[in-house]
PLY file of the C-alpha trace (Angstrom):
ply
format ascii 1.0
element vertex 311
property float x
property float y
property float z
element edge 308
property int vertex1
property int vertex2
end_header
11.78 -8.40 25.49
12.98 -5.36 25.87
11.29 -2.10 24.23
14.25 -1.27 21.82
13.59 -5.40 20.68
9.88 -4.64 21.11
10.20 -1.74 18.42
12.52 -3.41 15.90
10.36 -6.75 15.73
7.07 -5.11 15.83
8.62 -2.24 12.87
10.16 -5.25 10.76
6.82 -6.58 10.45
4.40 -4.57 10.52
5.63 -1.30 8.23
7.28 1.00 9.93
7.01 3.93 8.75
-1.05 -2.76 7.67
-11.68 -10.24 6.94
-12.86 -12.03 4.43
-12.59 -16.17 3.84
-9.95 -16.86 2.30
-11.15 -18.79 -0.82
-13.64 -15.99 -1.91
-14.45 -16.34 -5.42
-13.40 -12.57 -7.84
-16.63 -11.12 -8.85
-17.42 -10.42 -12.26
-14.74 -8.16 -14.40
-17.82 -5.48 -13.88
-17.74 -5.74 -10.12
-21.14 -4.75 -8.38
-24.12 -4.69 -11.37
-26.42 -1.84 -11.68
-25.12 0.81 -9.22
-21.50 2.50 -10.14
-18.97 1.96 -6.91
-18.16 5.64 -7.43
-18.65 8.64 -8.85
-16.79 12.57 -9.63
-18.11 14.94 -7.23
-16.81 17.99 -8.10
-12.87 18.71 -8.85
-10.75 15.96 -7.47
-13.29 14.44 -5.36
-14.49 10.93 -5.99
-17.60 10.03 -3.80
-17.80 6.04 -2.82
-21.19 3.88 -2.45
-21.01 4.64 1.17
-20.74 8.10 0.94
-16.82 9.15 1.55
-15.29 11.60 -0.43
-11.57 10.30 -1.68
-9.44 12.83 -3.20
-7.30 12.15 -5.84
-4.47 13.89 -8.21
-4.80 12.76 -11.57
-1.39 14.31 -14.19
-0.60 14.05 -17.28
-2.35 11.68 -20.10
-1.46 8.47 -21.86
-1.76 4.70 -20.14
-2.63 5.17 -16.81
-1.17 3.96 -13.58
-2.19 4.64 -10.05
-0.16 4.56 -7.32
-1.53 3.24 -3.89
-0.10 4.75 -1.00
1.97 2.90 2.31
0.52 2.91 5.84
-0.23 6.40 6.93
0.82 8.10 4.20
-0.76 10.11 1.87
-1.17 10.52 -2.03
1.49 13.16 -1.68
4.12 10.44 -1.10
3.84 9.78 -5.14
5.27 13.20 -6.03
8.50 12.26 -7.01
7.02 9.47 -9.62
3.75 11.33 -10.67
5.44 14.76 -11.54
8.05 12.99 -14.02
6.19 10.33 -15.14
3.51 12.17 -16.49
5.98 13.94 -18.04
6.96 10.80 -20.08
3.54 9.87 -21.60
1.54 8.30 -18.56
-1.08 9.12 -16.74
-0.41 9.18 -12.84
-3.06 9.18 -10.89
-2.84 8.49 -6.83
-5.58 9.07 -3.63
-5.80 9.86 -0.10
-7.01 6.34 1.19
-10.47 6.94 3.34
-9.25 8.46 6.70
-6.09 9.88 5.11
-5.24 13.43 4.00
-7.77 15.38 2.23
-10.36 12.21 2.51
-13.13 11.88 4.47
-12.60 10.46 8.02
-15.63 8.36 8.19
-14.69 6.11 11.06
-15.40 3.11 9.53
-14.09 0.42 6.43
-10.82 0.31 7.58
-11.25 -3.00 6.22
-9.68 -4.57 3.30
-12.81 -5.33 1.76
-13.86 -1.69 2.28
-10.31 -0.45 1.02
-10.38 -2.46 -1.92
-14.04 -1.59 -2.78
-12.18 2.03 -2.93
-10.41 1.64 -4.94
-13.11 0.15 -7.29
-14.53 3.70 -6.85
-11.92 5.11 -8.46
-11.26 3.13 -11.11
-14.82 3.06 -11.90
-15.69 6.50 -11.50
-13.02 7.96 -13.54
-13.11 4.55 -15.99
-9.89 3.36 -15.80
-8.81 0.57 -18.09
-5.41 -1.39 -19.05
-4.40 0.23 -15.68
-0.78 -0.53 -14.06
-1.10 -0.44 -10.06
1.59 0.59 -7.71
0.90 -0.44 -4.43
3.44 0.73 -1.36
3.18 -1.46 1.63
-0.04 -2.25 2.98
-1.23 -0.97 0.25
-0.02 -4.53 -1.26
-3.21 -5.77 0.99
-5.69 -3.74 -0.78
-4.33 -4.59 -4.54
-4.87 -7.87 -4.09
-8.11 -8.01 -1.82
-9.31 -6.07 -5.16
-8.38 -8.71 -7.70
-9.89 -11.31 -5.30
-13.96 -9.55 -5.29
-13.47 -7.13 -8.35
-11.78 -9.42 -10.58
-8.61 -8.31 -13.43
-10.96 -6.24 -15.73
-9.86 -3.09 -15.69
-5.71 -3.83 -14.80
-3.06 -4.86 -16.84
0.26 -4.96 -14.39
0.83 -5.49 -10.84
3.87 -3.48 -9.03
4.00 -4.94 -5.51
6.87 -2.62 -4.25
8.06 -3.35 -0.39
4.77 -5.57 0.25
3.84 -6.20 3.72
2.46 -9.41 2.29
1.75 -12.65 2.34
1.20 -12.91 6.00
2.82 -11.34 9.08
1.70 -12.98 11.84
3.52 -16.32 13.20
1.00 -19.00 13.42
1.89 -22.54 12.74
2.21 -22.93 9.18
3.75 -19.24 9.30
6.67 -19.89 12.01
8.99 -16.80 10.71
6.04 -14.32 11.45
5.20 -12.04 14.32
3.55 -12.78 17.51
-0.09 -11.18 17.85
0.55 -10.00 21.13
3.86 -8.11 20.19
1.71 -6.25 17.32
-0.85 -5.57 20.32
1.70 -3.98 22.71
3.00 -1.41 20.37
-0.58 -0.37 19.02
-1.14 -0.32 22.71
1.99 1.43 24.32
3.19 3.69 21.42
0.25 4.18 18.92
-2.51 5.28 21.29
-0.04 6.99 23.61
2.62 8.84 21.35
2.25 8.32 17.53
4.28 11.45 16.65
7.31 10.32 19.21
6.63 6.53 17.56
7.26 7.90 14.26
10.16 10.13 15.12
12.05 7.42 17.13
11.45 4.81 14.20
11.55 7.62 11.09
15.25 6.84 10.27
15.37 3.28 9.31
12.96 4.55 6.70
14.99 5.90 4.52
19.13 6.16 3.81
21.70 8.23 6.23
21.97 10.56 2.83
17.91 11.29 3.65
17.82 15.22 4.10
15.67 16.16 7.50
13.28 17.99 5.65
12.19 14.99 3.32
12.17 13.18 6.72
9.65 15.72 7.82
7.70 15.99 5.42
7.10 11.49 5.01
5.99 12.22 8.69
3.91 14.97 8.56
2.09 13.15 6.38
1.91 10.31 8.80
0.84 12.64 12.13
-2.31 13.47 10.01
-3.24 10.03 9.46
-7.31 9.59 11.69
-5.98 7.65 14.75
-8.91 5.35 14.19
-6.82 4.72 10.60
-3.70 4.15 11.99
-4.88 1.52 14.29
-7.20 -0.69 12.64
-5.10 -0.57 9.06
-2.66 -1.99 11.14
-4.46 -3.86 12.96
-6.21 -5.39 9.82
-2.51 -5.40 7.70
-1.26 -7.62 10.91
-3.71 -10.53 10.29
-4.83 -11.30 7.30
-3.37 -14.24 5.19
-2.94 -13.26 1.75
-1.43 -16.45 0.39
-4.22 -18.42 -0.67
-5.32 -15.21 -3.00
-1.65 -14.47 -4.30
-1.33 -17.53 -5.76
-4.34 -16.72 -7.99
-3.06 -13.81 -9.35
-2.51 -14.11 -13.11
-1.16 -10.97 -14.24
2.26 -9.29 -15.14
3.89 -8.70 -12.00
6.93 -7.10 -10.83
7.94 -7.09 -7.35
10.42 -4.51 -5.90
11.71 -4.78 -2.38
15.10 -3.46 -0.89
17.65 -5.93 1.04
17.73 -3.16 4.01
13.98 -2.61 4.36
13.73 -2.74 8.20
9.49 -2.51 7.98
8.89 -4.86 6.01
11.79 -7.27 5.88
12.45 -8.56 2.20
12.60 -12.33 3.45
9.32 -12.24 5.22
7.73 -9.90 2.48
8.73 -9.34 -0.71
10.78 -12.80 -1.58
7.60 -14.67 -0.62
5.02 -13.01 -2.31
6.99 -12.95 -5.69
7.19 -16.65 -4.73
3.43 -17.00 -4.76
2.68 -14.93 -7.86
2.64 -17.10 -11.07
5.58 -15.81 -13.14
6.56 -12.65 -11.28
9.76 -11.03 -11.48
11.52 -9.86 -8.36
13.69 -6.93 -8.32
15.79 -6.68 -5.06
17.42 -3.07 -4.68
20.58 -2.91 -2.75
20.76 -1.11 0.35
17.42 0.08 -0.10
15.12 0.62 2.92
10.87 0.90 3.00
10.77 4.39 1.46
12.61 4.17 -1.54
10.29 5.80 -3.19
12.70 8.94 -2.08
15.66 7.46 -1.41
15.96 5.08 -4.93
13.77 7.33 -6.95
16.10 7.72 -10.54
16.14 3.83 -10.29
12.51 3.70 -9.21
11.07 5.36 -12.10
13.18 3.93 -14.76
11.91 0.51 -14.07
8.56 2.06 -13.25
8.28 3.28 -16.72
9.40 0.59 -18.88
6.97 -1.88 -17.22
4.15 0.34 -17.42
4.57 0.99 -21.00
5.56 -2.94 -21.81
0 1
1 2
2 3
3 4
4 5
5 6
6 7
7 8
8 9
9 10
10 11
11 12
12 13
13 14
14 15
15 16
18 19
19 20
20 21
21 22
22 23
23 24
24 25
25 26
26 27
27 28
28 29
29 30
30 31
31 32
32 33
33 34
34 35
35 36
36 37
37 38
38 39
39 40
40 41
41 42
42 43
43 44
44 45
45 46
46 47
47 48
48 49
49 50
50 51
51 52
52 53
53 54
54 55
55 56
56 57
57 58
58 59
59 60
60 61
61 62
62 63
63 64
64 65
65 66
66 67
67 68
68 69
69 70
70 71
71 72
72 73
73 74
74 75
75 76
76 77
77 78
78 79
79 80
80 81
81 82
82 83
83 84
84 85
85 86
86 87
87 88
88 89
89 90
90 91
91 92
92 93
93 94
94 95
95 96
96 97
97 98
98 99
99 100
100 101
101 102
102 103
103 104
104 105
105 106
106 107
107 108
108 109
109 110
110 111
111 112
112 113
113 114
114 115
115 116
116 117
117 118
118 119
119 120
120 121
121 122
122 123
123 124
124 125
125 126
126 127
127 128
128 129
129 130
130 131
131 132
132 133
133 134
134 135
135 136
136 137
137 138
138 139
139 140
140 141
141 142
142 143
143 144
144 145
145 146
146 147
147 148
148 149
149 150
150 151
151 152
152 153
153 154
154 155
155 156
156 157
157 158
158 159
159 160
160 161
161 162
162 163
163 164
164 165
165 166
166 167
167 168
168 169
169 170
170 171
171 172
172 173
173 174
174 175
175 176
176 177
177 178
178 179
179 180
180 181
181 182
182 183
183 184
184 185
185 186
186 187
187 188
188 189
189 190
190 191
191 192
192 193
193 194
194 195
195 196
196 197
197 198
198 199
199 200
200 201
201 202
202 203
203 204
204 205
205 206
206 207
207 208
208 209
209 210
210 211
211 212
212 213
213 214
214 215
215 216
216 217
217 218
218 219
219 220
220 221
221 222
222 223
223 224
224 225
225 226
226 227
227 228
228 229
229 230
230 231
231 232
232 233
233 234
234 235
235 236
236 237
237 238
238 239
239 240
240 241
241 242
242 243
243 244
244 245
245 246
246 247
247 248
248 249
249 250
250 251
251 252
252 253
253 254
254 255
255 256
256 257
257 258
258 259
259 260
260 261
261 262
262 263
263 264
264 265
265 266
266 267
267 268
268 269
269 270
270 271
271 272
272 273
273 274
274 275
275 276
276 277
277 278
278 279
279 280
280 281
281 282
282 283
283 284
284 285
285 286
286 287
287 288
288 289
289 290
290 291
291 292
292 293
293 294
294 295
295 296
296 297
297 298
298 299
299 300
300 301
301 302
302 303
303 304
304 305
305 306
306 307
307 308
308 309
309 310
């Protein structure tokens, strides 16, 4: 394979621009007793059990939603949903995942188990209830890793929009997947050798040929201040994990929204499937739409955004 075939298999799958036993049992709708899984610092800062400081943007008032950000990116991604959806009687609320923006960089629980308990912290600390989540990309991962050990307390909707899951990697029940070793190669040749020339070289099939440079720029300046240890073992973690057994457990309102030109995450390996495994979710399949159309389908985006969260 050559390394223009290398890049385009390795992007469609794993996002371009993602370990626990599989039948684990949801904890209680309280998740952990006694001890709260997080707690307000000061300002915008939510401390977790383990001691990392997440920080969050919280607008506007009304039902909340919080919007989980894609691989790399940052809370900052959400500023074209939060700023006029708060403006229409919800409360928006997104945060720099652990190891991402103004977060801590711990090092560690880049797992989804970790992630998830995160975003326990937040709900938690700020006490979050009939909550709609919006979860970008791998970001799919940690929405659902939640429902599986925190249980459906606290949430009322699912959005799953361009989902990296079920499962990306091609094992035998899973022939349409990825090979391991392909993954490998480019966390290998391109991620721990050039990140910022990865991005730039693969920035385009992000978005729409109408996509101004500067809102290129600024998606991947986000991205180049992602902690290398982050980038790698999110994707790393995002590349292996089956999420089929707990997707078909899910029973909540779901909506699914995946573009039919979304080169990361391809909508027939992603999206299709895990509407397919949800009980009774909708799919919504935007045309021509690539990964980030949070920018590039945003009027569209935030119509549908808003009825469902106020459903």
């Amino acid at each position: 394979m050559d390394r223009r075939d290398l890049l385009k298999s390795a992007v469609a799958a794993s996002v371009g621009m993602s370990l626990v036993a599989e039948g684990s049992e949801p904890l209680a709708s309280g998740g952990w007793p006694g001890e709260a899984k997080g707690r307000v610092q000061s300002g915008s800062i939510i401390r977790t059990r383990d001691g990392v400081d997440l920080y969050y943007r919280d607008w506007g008032t009304g039902r909340p939603v919080v919007f989980l950000s894609g691989w790399a990116l940052t809370s900052q991604m959400w500023a074209y949903q939060m700023q006029p959806l708060s403006e229409q009687g919800l409360r928006c609320i997104a945060y720099d995942r652990r190891g991402h923006g103004r977060s801590s960089d711990p090092g560690r629980g880049y797992d989804f188990d970790t992630l998830a308990d995160d975003l326990a912290a937040v709900l938690d600390a700020l006490d979050l209830r009939d909550v709609t989540v919006v979860a970008h990309s791998i970001a799919s991962c940690e929405l659902t890793r939640y429902l599986s050990r925190h249980g459906s307390g606290r949430i009322a909707r699912l959005v799953y929009l361009a989902p990296v899951t079920p499962f990306l990697l091609k094992t035998p029940d899973n022939p349409d997947g990825i090979d391991a070793a392909t993954f490998e190669y480019v966390r290998n040749h391109f991620y721990l050798r050039d990140f910022p020339g990865w991005l730039a070289d693969n920035a385009r099939p992000f978005v729409v040929p109408e996509t101004s440079e500067a809102m290129v720029e600024w998606l991947m300046s986000q991205m180049r201040g992602c902690s290398m240890k982050a980038v790698i073992d999110c994707n790393r973690a995002m590349t292996s994990t089956d999420f089929r057994p707990e997707l078909a457990r899910i029973r909540l309102p779901t909506l699914v929204i995946h573009g039919d030109k979304d080169a990361s995450a391809p909508l027939e390996l992603t999206g299709r499937k895990t509407a397919r495994l949800i009980p009774g979710a909708r799919l919504e399949v935007y045309e021509g739409a690539p990964h980030g159309l949070f920018v590039t389908h945003l009027e569209r985006l935030n119509a549908d955004l808003l009825a469902f969260a106020k459903s």
